[in-house]
C-alpha positions as a printed Julia matrix, in Angstrom:
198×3 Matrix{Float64}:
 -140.5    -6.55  50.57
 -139.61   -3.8   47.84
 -138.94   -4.72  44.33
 -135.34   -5.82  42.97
 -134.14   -3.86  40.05
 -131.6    -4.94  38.05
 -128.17   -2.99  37.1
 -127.2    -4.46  33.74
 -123.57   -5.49  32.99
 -121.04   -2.43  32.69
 -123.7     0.17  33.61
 -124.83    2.32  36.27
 -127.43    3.74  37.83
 -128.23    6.78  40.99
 -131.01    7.43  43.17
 -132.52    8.58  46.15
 -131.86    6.91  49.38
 -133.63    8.48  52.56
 -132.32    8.15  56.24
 -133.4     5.07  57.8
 -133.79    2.59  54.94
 -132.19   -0.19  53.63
 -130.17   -0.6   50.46
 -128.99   -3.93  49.57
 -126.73   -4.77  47.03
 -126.93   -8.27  45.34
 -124.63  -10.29  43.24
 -126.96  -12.3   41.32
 -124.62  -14.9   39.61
 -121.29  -14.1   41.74
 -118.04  -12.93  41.3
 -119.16   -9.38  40.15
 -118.33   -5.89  41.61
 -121.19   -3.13  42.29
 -119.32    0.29  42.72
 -121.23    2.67  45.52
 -120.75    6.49  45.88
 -123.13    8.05  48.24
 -123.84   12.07  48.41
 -125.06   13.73  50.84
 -128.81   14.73  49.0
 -128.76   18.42  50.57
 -125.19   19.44  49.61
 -123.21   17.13  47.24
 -120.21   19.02  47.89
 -120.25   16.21  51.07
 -119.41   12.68  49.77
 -118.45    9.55  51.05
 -114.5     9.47  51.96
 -112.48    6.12  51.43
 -109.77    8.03  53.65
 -112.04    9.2   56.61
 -113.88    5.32  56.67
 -110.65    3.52  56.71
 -108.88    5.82  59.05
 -111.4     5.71  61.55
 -112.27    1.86  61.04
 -108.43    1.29  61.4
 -108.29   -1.45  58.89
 -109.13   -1.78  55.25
 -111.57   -4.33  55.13
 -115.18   -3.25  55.97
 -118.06   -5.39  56.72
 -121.02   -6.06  59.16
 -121.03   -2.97  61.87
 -118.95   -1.08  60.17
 -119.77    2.81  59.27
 -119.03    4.81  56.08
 -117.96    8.48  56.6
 -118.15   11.48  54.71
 -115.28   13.82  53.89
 -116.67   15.9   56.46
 -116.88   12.64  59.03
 -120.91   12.44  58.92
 -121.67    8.66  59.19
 -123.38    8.19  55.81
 -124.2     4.74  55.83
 -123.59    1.48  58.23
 -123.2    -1.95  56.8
 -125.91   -3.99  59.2
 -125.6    -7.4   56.88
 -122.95   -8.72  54.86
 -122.63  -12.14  53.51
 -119.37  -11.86  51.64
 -116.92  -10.15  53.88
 -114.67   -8.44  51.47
 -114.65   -5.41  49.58
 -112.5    -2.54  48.76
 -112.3     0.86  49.54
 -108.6     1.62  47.97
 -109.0     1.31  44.04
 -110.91    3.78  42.04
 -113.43    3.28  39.51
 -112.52    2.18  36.41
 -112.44    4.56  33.24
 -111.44    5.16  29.52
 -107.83    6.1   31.49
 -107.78    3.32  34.09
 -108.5     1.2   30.59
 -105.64    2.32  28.63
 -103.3     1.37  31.43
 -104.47   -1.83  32.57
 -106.17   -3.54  29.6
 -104.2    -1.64  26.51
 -105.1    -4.39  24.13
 -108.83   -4.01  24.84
 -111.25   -1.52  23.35
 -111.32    0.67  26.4
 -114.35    1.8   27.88
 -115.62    4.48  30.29
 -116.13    2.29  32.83
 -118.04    2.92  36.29
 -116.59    6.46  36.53
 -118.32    7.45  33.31
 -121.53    4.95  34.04
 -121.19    7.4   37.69
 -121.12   10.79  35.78
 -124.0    10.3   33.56
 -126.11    8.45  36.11
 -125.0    11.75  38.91
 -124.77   14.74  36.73
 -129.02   15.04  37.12
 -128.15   15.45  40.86
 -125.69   18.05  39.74
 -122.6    16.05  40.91
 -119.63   16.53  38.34
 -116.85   14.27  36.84
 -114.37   15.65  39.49
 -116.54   15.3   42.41
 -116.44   11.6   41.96
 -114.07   10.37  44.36
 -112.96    6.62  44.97
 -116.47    4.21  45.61
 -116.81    1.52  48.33
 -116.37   -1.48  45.93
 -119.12   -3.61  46.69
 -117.35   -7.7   46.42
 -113.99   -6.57  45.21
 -111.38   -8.31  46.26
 -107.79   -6.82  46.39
 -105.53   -8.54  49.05
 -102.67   -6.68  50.22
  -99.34   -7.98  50.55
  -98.46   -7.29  54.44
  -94.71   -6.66  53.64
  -94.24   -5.04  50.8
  -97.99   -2.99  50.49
  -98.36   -4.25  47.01
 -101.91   -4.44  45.85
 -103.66   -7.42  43.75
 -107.1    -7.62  41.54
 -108.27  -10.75  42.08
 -111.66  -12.45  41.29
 -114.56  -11.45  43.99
 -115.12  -14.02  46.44
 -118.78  -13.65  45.75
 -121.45  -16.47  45.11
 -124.63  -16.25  43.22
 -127.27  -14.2   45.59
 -124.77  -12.85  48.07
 -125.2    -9.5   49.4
 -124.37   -6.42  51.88
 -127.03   -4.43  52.9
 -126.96   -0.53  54.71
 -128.78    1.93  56.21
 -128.79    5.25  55.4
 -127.87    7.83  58.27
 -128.77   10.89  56.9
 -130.23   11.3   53.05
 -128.42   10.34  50.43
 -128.38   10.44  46.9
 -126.52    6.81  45.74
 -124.62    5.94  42.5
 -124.32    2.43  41.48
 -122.74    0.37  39.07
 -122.2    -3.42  37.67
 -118.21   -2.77  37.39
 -117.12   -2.91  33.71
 -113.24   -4.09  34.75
 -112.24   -7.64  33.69
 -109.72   -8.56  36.43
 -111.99   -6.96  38.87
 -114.77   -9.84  38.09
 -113.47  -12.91  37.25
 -113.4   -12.01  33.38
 -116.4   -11.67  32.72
 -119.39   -8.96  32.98
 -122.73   -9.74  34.98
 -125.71   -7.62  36.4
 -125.54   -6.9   39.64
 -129.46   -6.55  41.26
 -130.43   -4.04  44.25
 -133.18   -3.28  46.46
 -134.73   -0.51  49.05
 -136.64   -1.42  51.97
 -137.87    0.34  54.86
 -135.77    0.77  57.79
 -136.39   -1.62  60.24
């Protein structure tokens, strides 16, 4: 078994992740979101594509044997364990803009999409290649009838997880989300590990 390493609260992290292993996410104390943006390590002009995963999947909630597609519709990475069940693929990561509209009384922040950008640009990704993540525990129900969108707290208990494999390789950017409505109110780590594949 690989090591864990933690993401402390409202930062991010990016590394390599080669075809075939395992990356599993982990929400160590619950109710916090890990934003996930996955490049495609040869080219990072290909990136994983909210709008290619959800219109092949057919449905907006992702979990267990479901795939996540480029913007070129190359399977990046397939969830093969999830013990949560919902996540979001619709909102986009947080930022000093995202801040000033939602939360105008706090002092804003830059939020995963700046936490993304500084842990990418070595990789030579840039601010406007970052496109909306696979939000790792989110939890945004949609209202059937009218389409209207809520944040609400993750559903997410202390050492829950998804886990994927990597299809081709990848270079990963993670985050412990730095939103308040997106985690219950408050900030946590969020942990993550690399195995193997199987």
């Amino acid at each position: 078994m690989s090591r864990t390493i933690e993401i402390p609260e409202r930062s991010g992290t990016a590394f390599r992740l080669r075809k075939g292993e395992m990356l599993t996410v982990i929400d160590p104390r619950g109710e916090q979101v890990a934003d996930l943006l996955a490049f495609n390590a040869g080219d990072v002009g290909e990136v994983i594509s909210s709008g290619r995963t959800l219109d092949y999947a057919g449905r907006i909630y992702l979990t267990t044997g479901d795939k996540l597609y480029s913007n070129r519709s190359t399977v990046m990475l397939e969830i093969v364990e999830d013990t949560v069940g919902r996540h979001d693929f619709l909102l986009t990561p947080c930022s000093y803009d995202t801040f000033h509209h939602f939360y105008p009384r706090l002092e804003p922040h830059r939020g995963c999409f700046g936490n993304l950008a500084e842990a990418l640009a070595p990789y030579g990704v840039i601010p406007d290649q970052i496109p909306i993540a696979f939000n790792c525990f989110m939890n945004v129900p949609v209202d059937g009838e009218t389409g209207r969108l809520k944040v609400l707290p993750p559903i997410s208990k202390a050492g829950d997880h998804i886990s994927f494999r990597a299809a081709i390789d990848l270079i990963i950017g993670l985050t412990a989300c730095s939103a308040p409505d997106s985690n219950g109110g408050s900030f946590k780590p969020i942990h993550y590990r690399i195995d193997s594949g199987k």
